[in-house]
MDTraj code that builds the backbone (N, CA, C; nanometers):
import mdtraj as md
import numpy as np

residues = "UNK UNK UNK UNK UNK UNK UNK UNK UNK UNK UNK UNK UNK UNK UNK UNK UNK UNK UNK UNK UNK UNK UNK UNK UNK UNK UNK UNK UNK UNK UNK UNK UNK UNK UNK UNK UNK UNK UNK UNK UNK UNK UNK UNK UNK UNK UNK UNK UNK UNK UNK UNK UNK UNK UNK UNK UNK UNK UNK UNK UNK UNK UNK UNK UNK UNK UNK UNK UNK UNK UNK UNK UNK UNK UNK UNK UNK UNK UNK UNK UNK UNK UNK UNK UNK UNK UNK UNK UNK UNK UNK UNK UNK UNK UNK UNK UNK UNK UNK UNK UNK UNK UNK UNK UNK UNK UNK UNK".split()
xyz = np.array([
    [2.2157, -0.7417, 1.3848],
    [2.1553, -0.7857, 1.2592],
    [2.0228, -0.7114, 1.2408],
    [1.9846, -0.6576, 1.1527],
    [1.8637, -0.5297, 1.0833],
    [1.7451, -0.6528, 1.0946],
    [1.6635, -0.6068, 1.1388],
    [1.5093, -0.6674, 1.1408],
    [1.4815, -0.7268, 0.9986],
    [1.3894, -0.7908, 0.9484],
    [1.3466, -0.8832, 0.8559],
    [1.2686, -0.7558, 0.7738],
    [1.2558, -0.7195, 0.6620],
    [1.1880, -0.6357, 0.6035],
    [1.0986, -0.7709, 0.5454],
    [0.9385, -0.7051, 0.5628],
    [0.8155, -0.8028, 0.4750],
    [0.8669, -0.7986, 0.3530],
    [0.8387, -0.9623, 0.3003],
    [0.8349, -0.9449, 0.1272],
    [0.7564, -0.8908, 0.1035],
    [0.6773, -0.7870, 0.0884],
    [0.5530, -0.7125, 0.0122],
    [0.5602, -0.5701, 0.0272],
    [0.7012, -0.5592, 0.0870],
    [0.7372, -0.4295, 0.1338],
    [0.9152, -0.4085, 0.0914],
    [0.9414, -0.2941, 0.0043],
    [1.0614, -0.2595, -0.0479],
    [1.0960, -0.1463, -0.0386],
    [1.1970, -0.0634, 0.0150],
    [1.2260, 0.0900, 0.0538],
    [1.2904, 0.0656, -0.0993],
    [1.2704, 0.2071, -0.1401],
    [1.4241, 0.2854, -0.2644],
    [1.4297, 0.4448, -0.2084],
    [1.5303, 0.4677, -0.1700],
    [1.5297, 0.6007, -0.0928],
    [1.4463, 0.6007, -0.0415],
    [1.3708, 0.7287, -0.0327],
    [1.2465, 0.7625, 0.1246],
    [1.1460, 0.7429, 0.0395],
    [1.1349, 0.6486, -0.0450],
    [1.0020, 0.5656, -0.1013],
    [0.9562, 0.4236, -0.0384],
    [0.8350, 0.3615, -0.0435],
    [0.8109, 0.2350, 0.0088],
    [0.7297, 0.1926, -0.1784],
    [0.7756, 0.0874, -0.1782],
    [0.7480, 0.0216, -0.3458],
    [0.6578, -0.1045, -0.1989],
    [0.4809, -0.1135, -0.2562],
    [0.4235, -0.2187, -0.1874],
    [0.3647, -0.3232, -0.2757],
    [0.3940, -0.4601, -0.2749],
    [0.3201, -0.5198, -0.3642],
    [0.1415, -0.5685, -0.3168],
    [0.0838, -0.5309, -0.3792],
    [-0.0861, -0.5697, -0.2925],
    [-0.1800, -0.6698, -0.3931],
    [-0.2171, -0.7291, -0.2831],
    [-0.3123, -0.7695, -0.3525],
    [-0.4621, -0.7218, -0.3689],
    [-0.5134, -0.6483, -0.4249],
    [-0.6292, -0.5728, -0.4118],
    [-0.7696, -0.6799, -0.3906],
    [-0.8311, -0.6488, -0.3425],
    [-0.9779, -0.6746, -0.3441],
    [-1.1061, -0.6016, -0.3835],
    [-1.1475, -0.5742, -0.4921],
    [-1.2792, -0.4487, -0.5299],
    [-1.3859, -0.5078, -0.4579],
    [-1.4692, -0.4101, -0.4284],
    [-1.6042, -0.4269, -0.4033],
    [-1.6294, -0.5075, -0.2535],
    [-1.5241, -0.4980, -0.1506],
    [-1.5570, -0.5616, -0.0604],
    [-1.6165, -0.5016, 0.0336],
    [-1.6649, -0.5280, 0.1440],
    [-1.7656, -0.4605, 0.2617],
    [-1.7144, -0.3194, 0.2989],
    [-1.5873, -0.3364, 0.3213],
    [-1.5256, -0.1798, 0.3379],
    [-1.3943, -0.1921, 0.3061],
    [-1.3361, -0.0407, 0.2885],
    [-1.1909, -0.0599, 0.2549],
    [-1.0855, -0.0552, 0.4044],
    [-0.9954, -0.1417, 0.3861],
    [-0.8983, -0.1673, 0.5039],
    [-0.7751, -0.2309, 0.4134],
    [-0.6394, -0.3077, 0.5328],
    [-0.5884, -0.3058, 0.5112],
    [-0.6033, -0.4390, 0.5213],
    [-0.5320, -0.5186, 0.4709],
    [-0.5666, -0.6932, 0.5299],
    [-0.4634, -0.7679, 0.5585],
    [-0.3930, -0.8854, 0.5810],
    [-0.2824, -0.9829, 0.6077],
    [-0.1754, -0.9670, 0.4834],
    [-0.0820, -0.9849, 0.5076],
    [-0.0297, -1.0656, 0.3852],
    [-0.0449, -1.1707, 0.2831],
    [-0.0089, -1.1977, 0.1961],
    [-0.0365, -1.3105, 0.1240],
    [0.0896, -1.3188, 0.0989],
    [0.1621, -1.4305, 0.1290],
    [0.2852, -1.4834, 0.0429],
    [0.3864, -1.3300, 0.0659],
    [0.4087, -1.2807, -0.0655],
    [0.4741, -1.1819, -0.0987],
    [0.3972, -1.0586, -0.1074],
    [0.2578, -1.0254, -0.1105],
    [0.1611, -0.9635, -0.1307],
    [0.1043, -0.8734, 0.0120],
    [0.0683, -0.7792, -0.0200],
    [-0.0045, -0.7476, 0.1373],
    [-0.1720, -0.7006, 0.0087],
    [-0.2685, -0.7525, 0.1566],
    [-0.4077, -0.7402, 0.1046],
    [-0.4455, -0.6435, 0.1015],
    [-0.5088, -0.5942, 0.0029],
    [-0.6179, -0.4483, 0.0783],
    [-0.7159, -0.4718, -0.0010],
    [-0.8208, -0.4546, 0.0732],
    [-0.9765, -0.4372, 0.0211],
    [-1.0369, -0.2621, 0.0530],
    [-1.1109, -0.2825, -0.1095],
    [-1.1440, -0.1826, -0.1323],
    [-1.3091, -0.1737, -0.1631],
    [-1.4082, -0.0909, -0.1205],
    [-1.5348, -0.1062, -0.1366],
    [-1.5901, -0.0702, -0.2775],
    [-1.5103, 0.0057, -0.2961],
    [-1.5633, 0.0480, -0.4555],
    [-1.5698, -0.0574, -0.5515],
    [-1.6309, -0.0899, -0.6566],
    [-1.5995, -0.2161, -0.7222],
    [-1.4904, -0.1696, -0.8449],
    [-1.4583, -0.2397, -0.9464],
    [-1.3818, -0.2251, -1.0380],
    [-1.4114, -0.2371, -1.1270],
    [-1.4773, -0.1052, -1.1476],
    [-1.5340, -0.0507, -1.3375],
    [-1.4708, 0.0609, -1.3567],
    [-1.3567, 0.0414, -1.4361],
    [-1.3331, 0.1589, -1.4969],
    [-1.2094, 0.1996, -1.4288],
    [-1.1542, 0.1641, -1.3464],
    [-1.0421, 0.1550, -1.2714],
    [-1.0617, 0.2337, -1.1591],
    [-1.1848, 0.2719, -1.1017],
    [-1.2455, 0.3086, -0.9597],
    [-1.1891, 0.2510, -0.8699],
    [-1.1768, 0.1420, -0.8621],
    [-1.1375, 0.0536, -0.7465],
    [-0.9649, 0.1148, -0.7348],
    [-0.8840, 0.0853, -0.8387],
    [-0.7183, 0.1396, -0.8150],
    [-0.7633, 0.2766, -0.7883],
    [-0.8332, 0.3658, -0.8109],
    [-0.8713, 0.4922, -0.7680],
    [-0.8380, 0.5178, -0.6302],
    [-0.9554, 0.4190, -0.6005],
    [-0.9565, 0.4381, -0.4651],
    [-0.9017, 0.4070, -0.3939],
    [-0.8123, 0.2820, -0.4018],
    [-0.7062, 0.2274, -0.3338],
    [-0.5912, 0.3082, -0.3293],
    [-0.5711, 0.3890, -0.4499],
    [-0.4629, 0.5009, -0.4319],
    [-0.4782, 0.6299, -0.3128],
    [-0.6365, 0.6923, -0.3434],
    [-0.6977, 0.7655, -0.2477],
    [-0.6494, 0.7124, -0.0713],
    [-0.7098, 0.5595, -0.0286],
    [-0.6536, 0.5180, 0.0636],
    [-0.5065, 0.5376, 0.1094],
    [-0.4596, 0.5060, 0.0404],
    [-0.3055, 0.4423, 0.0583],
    [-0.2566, 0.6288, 0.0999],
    [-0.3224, 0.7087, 0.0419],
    [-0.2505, 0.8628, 0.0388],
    [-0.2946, 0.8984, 0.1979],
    [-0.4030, 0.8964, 0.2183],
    [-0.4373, 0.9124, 0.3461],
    [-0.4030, 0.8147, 0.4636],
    [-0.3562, 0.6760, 0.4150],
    [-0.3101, 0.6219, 0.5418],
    [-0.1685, 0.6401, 0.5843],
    [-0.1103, 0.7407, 0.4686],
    [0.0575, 0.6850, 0.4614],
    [0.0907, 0.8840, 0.4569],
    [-0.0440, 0.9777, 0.4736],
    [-0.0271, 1.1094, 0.4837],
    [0.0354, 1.1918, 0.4269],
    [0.0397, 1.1190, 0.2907],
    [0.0906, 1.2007, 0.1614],
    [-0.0180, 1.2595, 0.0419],
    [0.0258, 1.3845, -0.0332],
    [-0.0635, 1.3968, -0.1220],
    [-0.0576, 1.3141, -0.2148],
    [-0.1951, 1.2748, -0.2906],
    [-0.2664, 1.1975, -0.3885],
    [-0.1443, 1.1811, -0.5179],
    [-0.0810, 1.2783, -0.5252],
    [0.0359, 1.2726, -0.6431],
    [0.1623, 1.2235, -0.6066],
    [0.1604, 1.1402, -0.4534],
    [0.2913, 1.0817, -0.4212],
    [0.2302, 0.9184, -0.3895],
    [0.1121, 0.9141, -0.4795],
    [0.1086, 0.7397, -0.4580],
    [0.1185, 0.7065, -0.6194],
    [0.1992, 0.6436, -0.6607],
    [0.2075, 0.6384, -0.7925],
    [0.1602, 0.4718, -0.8138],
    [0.0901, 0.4192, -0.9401],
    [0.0582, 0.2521, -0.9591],
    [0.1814, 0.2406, -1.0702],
    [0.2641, 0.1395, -0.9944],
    [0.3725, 0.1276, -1.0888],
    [0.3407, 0.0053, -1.2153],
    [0.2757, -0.0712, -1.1465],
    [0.2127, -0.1767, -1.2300],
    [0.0488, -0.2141, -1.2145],
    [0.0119, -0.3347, -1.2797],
    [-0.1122, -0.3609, -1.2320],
    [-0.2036, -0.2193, -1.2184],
    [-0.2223, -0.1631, -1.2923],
    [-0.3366, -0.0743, -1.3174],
    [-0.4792, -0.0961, -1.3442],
    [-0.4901, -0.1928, -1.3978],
    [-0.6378, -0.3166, -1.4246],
    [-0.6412, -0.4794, -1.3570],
    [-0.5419, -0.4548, -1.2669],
    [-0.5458, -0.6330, -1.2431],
    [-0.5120, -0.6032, -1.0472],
    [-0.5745, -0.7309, -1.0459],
    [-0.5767, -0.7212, -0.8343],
    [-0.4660, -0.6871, -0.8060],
    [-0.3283, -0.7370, -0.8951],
    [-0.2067, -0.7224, -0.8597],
    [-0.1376, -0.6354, -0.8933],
    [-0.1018, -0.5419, -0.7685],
    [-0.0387, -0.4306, -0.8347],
    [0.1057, -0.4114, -0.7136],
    [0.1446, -0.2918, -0.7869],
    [0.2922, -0.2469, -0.7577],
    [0.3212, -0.1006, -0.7115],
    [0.3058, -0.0140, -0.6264],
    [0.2747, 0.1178, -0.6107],
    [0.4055, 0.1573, -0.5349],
    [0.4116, 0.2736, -0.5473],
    [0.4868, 0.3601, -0.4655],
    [0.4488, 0.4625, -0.4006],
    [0.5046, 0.4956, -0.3040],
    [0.4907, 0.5870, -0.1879],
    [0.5710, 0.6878, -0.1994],
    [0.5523, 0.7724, -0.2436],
    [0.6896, 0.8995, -0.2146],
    [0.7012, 0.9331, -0.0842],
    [0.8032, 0.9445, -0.0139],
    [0.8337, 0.9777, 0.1368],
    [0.7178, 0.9849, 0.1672],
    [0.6775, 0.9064, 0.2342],
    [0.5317, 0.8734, 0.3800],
    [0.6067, 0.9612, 0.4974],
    [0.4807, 1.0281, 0.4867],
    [0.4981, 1.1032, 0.6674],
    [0.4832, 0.9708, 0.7898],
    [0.3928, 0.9192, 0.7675],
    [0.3676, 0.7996, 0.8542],
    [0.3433, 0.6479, 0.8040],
    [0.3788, 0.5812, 0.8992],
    [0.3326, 0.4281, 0.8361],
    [0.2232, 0.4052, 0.9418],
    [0.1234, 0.3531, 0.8770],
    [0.0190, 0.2890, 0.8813],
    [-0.0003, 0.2112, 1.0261],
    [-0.0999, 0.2375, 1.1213],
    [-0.0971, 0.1613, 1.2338],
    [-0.1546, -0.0224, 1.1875],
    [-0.2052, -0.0118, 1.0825],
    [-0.2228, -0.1722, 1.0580],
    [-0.1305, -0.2258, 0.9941],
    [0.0358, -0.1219, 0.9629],
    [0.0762, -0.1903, 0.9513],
    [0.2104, -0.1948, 1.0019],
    [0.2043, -0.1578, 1.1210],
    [0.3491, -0.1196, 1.1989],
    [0.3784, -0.2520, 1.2623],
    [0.3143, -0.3436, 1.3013],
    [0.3118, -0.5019, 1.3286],
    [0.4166, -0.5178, 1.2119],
    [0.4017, -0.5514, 1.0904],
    [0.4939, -0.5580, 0.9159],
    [0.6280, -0.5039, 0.9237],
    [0.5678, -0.3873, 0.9259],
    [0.7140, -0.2772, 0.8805],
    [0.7182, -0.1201, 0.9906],
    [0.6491, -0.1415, 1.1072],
    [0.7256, -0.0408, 1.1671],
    [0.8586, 0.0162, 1.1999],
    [0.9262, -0.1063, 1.2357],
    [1.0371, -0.1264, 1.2093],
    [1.1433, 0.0066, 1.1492],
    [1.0877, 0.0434, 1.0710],
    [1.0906, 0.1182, 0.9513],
    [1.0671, 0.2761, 0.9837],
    [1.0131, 0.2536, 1.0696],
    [0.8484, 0.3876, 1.0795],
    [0.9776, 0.5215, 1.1059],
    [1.1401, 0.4825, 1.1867],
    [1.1658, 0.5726, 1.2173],
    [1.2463, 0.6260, 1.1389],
    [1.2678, 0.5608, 0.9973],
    [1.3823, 0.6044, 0.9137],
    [1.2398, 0.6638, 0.8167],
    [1.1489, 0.7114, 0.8272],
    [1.0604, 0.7859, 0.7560],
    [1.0859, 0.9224, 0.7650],
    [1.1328, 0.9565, 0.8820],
    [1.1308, 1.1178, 0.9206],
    [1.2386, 1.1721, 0.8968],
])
top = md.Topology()
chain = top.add_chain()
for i, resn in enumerate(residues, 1):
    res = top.add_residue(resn, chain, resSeq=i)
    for name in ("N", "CA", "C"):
        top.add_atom(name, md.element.get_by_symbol(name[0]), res)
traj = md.Trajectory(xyz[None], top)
């Protein structure tokens, strides 16, 4: 029987679709727990002007070792709650291989 995939985590082909819950303006940017269906991330930048999804995209490219044009915001572009995609990740995330490593080897 296949491991439990997180609700906040959805493959479509060699994409990962993540639902997050964002945080602007917090002490630093990381990755945080789940919520429910949600995974957290806080971001230091605050949210004027859509800086904050900026930067959370910026993150997400460098933790997941793809270029900046393979993190796409599928939803939630102005709101904490958003919907993104990953175009084929070279790697998954050590904060979040606890979640979805699982996973980590059908990446390559």
């Amino acid at each position: 029987m296949p491991a439990q995939i997180p609700s906040f985590f959805t493959r479509d082909g060699e994409d990962i679709i993540l639902n997050i819950s964002g945080s602007p303006g917090a002490s630093r940017t990381a990755f945080g727990k789940p919520r429910g269906d949600r995974l957290k991330i806080s971001v230091a930048t605050p949210a004027e002007n859509g800086r904050a999804t900026q930067a959370m995209v910026r993150f997400l490219a460098d933790a997941f070792d793809v270029p900046l044009s393979h993190v796409t915001v599928l939803s939630g572009e102005t709101s904490i709650y958003k919907r993104l995609r990953i175009h084929a990740p070279h790697r998954i995330p050590i904060a979040l291989q606890a979640y979805i490593g699982m996973m980590a080897s059908d990446n390559h």
